[in-house]
Backbone as a ProteinNet text record, in pm:
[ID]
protein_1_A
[PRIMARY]
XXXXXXXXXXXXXXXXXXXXXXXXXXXXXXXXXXXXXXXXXXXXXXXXXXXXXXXXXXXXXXXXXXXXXXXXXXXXXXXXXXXXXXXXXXXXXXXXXXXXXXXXXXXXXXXXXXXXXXXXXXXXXXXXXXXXXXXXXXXXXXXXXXXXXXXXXXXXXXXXXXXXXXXXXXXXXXXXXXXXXXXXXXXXXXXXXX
[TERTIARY]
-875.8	-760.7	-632.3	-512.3	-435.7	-330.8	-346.6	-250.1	-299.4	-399	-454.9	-385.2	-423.9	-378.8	-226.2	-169.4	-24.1	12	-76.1	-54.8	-62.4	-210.8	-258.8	-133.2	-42.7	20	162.6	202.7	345.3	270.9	184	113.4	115.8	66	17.2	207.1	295.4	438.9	473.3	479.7	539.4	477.3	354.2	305.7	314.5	353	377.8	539.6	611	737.1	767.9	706.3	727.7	670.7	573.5	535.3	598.9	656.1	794.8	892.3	929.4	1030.6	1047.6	871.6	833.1	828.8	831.3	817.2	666.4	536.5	424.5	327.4	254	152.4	69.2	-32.6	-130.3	-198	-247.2	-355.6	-315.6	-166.2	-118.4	-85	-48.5	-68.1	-199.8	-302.4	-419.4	-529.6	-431.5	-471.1	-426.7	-276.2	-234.1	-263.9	-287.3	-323.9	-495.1	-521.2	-694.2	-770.4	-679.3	-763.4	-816.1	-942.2	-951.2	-848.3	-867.4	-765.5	-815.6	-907.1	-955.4	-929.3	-948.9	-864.5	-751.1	-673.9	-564.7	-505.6	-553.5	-546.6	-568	-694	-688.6	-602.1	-590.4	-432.5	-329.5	-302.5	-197.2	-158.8	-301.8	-363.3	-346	-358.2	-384.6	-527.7	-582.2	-735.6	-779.7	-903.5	-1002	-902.1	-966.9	-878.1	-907.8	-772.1	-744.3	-793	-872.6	-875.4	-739.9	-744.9	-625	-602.8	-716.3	-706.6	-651.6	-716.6	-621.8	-465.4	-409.8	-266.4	-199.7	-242.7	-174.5	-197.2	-239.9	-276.3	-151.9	-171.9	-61.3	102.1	104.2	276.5	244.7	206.4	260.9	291.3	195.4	224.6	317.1	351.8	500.9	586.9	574.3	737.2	800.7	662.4	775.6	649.5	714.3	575.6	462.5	359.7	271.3	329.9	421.7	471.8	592.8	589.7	695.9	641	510.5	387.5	362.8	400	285.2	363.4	508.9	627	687.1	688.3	797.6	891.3	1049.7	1122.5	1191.4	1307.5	1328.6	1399.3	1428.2	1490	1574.1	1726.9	1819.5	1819.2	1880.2	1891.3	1818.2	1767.5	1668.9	1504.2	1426.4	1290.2	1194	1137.5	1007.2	907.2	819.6	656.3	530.3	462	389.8	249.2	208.9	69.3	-18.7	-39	-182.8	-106.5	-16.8	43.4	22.5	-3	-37.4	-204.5	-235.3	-379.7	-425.8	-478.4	-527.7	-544.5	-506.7	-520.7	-682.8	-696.3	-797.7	-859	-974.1	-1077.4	-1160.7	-1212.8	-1343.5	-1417.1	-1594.9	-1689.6	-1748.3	-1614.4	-1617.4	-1522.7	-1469.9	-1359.7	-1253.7	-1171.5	-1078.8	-969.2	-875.5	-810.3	-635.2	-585.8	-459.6	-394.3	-248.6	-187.5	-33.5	-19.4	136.4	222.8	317.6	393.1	474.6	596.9	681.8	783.7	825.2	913.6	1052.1	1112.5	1255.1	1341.9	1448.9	1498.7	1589.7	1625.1	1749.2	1675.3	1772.6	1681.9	1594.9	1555.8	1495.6	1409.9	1339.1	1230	1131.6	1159.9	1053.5	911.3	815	664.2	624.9	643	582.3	445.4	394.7	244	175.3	94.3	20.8	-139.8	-186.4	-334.6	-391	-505.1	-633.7	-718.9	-799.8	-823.1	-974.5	-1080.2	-1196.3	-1277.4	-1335.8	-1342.6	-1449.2	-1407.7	-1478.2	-1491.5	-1426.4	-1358.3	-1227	-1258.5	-1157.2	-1116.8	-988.9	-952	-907.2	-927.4	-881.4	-743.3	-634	-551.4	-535.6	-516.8	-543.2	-323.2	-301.5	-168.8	-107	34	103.8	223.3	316.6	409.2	501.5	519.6	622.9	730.9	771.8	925.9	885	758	705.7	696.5	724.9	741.8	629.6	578.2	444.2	514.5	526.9	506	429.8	368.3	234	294.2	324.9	337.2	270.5	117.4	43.4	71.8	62	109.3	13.8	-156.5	-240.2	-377.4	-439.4	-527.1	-528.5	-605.5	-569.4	-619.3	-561.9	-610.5	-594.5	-686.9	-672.9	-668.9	-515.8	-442.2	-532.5	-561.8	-595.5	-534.1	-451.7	-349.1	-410	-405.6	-484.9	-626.4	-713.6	-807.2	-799.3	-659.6	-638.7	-634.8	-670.7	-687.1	-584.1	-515.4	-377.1	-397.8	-432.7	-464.8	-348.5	-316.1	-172.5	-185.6	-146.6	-190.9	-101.4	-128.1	-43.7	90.2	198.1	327.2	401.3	315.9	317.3	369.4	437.4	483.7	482.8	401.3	389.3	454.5	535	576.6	492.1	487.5	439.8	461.3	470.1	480.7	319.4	380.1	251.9	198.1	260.3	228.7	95.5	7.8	-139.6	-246.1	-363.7	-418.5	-426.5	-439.9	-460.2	-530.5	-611	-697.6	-618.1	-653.1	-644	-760.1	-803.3	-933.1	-936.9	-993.1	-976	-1060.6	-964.1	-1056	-1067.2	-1125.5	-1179.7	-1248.9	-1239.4	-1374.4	-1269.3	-1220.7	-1107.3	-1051.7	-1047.5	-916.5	-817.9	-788.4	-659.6	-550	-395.3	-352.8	-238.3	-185.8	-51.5	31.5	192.4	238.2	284.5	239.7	265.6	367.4	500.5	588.4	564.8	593.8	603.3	718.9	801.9	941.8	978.1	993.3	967.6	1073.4	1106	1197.8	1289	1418.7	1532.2	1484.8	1511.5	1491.8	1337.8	1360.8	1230.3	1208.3	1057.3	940.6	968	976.7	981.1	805.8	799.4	641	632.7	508.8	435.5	369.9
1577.9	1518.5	1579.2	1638.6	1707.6	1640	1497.5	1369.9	1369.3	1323	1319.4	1464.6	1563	1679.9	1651.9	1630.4	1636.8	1548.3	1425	1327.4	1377	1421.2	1509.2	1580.9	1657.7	1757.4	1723.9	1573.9	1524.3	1443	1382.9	1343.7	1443.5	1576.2	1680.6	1762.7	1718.1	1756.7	1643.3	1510.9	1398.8	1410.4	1400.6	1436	1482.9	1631.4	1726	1759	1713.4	1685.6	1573	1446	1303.4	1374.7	1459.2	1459.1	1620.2	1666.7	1807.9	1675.2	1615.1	1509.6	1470.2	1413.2	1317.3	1437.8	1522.4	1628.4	1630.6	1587.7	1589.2	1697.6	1800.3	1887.8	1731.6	1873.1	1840.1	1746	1791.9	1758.4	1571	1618.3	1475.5	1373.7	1376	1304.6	1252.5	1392.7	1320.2	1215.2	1249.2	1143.6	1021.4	1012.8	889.2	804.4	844.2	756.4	739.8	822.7	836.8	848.3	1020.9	1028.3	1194	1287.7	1391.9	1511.4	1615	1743.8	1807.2	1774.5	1843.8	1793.6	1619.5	1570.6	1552.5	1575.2	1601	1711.2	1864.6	1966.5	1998	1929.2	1897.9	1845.8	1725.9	1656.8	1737.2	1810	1850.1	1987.8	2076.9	2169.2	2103.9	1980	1931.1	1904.6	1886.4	1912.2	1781.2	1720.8	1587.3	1444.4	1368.3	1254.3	1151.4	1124.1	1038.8	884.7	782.5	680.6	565	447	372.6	365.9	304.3	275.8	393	515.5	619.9	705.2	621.7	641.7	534.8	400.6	302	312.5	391	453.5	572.8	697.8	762.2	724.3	629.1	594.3	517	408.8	331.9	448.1	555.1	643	695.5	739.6	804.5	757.1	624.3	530.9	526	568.6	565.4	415	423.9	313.4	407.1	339	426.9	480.7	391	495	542.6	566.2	719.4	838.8	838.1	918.2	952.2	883.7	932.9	922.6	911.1	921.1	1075	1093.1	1262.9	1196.5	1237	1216.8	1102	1026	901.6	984	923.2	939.3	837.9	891	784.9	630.1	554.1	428.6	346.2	368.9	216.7	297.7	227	306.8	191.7	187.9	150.4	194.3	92.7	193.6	55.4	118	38.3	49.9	-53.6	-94.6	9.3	33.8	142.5	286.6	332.8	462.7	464.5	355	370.8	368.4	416.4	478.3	318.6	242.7	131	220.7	145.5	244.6	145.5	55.6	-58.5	-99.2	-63.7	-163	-176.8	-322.2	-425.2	-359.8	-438	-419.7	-463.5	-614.4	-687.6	-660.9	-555.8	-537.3	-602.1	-665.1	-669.7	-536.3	-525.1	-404.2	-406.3	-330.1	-303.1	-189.7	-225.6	-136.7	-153.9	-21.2	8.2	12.8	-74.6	9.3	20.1	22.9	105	94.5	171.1	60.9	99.2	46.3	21.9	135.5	220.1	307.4	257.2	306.8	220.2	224.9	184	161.6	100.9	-73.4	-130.5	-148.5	-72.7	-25	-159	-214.4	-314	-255.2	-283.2	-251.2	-348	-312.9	-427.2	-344.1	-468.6	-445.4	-537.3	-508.8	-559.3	-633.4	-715.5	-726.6	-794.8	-793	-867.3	-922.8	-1005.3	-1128.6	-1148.9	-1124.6	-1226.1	-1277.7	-1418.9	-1525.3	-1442.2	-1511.1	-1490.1	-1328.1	-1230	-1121.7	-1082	-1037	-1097.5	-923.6	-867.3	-755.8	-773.8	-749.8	-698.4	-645.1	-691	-563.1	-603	-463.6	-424.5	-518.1	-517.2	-609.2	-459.7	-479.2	-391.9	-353.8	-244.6	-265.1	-368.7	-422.6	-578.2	-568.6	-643	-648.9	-660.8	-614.7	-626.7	-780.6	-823	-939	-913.4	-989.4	-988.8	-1109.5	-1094.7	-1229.4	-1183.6	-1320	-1309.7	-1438.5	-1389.4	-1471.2	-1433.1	-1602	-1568.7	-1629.9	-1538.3	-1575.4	-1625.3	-1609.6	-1658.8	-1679.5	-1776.1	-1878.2	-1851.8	-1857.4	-1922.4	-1822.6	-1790.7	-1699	-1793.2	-1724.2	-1788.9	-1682.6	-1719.4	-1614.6	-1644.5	-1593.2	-1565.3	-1522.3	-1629.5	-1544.1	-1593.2	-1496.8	-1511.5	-1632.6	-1619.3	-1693.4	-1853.1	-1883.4	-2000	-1981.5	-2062.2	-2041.9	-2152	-2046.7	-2149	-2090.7	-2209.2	-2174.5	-2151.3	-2043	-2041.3	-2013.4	-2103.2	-2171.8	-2099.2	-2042.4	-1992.8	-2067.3	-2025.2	-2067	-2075.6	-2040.1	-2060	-1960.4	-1934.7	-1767.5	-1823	-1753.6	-1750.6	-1623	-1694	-1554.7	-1549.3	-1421.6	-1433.2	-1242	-1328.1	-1171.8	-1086.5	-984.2	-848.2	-837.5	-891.7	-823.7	-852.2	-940.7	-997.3	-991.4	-980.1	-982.2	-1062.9	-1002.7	-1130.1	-1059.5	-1170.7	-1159.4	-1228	-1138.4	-1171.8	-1194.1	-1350.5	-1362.1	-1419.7	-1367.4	-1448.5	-1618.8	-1703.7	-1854.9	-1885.6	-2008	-2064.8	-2013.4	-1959.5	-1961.8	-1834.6	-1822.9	-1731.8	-1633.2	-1489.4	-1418.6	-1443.5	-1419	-1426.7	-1327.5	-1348.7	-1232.6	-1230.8	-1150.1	-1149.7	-1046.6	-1080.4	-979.6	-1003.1	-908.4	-904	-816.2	-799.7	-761.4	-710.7	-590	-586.3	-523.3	-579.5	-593.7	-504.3	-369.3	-291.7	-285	-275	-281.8	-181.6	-194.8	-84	89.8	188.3	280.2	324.2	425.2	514	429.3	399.7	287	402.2	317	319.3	387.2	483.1	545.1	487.6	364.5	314.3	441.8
1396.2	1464.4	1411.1	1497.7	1447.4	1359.1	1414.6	1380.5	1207.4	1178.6	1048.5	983.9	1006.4	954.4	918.2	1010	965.4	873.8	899	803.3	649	639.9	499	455.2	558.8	513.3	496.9	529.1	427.2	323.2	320.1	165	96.3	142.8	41.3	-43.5	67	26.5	-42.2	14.9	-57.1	-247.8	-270.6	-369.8	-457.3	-395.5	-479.9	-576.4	-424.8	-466.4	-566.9	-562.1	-642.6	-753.7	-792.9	-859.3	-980.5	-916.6	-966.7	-1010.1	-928.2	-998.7	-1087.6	-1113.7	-1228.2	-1337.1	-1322.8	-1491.2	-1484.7	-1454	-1465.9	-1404.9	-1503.1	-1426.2	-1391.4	-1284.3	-1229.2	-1320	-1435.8	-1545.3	-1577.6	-1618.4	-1660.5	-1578.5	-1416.2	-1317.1	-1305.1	-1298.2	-1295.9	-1412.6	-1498.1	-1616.7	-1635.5	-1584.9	-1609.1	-1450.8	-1342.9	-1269.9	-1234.9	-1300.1	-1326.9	-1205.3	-1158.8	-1015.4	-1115	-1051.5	-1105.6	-1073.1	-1147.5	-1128.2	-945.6	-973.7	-824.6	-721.4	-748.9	-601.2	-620.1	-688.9	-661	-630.2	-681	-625.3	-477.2	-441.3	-294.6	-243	-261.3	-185.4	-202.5	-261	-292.2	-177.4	-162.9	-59.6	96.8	91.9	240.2	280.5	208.1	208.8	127.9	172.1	150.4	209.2	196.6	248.1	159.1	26	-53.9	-8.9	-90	-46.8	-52.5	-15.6	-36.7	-209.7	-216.5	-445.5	-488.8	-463	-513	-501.5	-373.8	-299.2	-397.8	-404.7	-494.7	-593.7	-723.5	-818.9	-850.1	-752.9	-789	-771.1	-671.8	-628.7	-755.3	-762.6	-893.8	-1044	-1049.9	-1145.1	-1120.6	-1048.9	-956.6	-948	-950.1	-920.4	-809.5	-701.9	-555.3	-494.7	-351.6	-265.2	-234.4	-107.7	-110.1	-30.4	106.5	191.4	170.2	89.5	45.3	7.4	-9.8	-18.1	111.9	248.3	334.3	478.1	436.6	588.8	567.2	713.3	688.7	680.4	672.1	660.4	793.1	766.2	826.9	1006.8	1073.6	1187.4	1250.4	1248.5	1324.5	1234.2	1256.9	1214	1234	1368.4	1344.8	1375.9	1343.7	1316.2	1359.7	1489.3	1536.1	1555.7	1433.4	1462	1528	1569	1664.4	1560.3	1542.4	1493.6	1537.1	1644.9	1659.4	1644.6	1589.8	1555.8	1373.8	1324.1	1184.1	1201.7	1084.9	1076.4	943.2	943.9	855.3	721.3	651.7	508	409	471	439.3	550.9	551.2	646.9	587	609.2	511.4	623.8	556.1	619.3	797.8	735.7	867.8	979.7	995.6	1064.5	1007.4	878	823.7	849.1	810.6	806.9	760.7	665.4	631.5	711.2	767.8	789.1	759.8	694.1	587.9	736.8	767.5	927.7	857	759.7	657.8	614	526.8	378.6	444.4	395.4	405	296.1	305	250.5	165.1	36.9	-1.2	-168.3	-270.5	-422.8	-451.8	-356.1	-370	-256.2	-245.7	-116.4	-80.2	23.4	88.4	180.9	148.5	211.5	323.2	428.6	559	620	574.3	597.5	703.5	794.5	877.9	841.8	799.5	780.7	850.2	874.5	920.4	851.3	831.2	746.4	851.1	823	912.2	809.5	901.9	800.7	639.7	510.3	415.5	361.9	436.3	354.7	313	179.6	78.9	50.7	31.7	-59.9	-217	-315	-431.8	-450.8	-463.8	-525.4	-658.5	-752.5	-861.6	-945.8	-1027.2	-1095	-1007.9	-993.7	-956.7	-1070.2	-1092.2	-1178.8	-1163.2	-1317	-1344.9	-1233.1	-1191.6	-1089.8	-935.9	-920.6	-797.3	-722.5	-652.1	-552.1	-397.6	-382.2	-234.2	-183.9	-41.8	31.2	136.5	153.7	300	387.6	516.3	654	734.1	704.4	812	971.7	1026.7	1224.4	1290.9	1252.2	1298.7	1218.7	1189.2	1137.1	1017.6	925.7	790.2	661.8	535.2	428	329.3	197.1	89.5	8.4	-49.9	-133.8	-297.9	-366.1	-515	-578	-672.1	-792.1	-936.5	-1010.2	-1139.1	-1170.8	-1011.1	-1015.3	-959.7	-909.4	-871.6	-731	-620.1	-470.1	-404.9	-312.4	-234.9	-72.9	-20.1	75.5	160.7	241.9	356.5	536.3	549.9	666.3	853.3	938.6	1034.9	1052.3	1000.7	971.4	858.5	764.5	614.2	558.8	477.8	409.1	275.4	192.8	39.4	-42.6	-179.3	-242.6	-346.7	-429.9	-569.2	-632.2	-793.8	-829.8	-823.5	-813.1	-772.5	-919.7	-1065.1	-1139.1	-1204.2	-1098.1	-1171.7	-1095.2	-1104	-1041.7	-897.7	-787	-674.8	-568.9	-483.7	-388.8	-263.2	-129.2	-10.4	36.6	125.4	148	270	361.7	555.6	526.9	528.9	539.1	707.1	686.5	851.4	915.1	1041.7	1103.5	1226.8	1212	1264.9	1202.1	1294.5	1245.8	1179.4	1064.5	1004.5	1020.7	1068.2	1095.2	1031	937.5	863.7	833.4	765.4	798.5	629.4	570.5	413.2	389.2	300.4	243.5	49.9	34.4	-137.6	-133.6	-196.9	-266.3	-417.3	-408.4	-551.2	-590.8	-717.4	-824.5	-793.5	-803.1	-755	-854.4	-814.6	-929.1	-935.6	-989.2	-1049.7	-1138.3	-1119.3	-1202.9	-1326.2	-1488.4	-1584.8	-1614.9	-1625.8	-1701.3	-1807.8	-1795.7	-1953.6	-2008.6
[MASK]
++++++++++++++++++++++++++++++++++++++++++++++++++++++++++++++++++++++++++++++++++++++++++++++++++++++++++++++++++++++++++++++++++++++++++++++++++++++++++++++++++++++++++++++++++++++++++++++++++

């Protein structure tokens, strides 16, 4: 698909560039976000297709979002993207599915995200860097958010905040589609390298 290709091939620039920025060879990018030298040499080529864990792996090592990794450059002032023009960066087994539709420009970059939720599949995300902020507004039937192991259920109308910096689970409850529109809120500035 030529669409994918092009895609590969501002990841494979965004990348490379965030990553000339950051002062970091290859070797040491690929160490501190603990992807190998080779796939990242690939990505970097335009070549293999990075999974999601490993896109949120290097931006957090990078200090940018993911989609600042994976937009060409912005156009005009106002910017509409349509749900089936983003490619899901997450799909569960059950037809669940994530999609990044895209961050906001500026120091303190906002992530608007699209998800899908069916009943009793749940995603993982891994703590994010400190300063990070999530909110989930679900629009249609019901999830159960997981923050450090405690379950809050949020209900179609409901918008929950919380910090990114701990572990938490997104999980489709009821007996229905869950459908939401999730936000991550990143810290003004180039993320501080632990």
């Amino acid at each position: 698909m030529a669409e994918t290709e092009a895609a590969l091939r501002t990841l494979a620039h965004n990348v490379r560039t965030a990553r000339t920025r950051a002062g970091l060879s290859l070797d040491e990018l690929g160490r501190r976000a603990k992807v190998s030298k080779g796939a990242l040499v690939g990505l970097e080529k335009a070549q293999g297709n990075p999974n999601f864990a490993t896109l949120v792996r290097l931006a957090d090592t990078l200090g940018v979002s993911v989609s600042a990794l994976m937009e060409g450059p912005a156009e005009g002032r106002v910017r509409v993207v349509a749900a089936d023009a983003v490619m899901p960066l997450w799909t569960g087994d059950q037809g669940s599915e994530a999609r990044l539709m895209l961050t906001t420009s500026g120091p303190a970059p906002v992530e608007v995200w699209r998800w899908k939720l069916e009943p009793g599949e749940e995603y993982p995300s891994h703590p994010h860097q400190a300063g990070v902020v999530e909110t989930v507004s679900v629009t249609a039937g019901r999830m159960t958010l997981i923050i450090d192991e405690v379950e809050h259920l949020v209900e179609a109308g409901q918008t929950a905040a919380f910090d990114g910096d701990v572990p938490h689970t997104y999980r489709g409850s009821g007996d229905e589609t869950s459908h939401l529109i999730m936000t991550v809120n990143l810290p003004p500035g180039p993320a501080s390298m632990h």
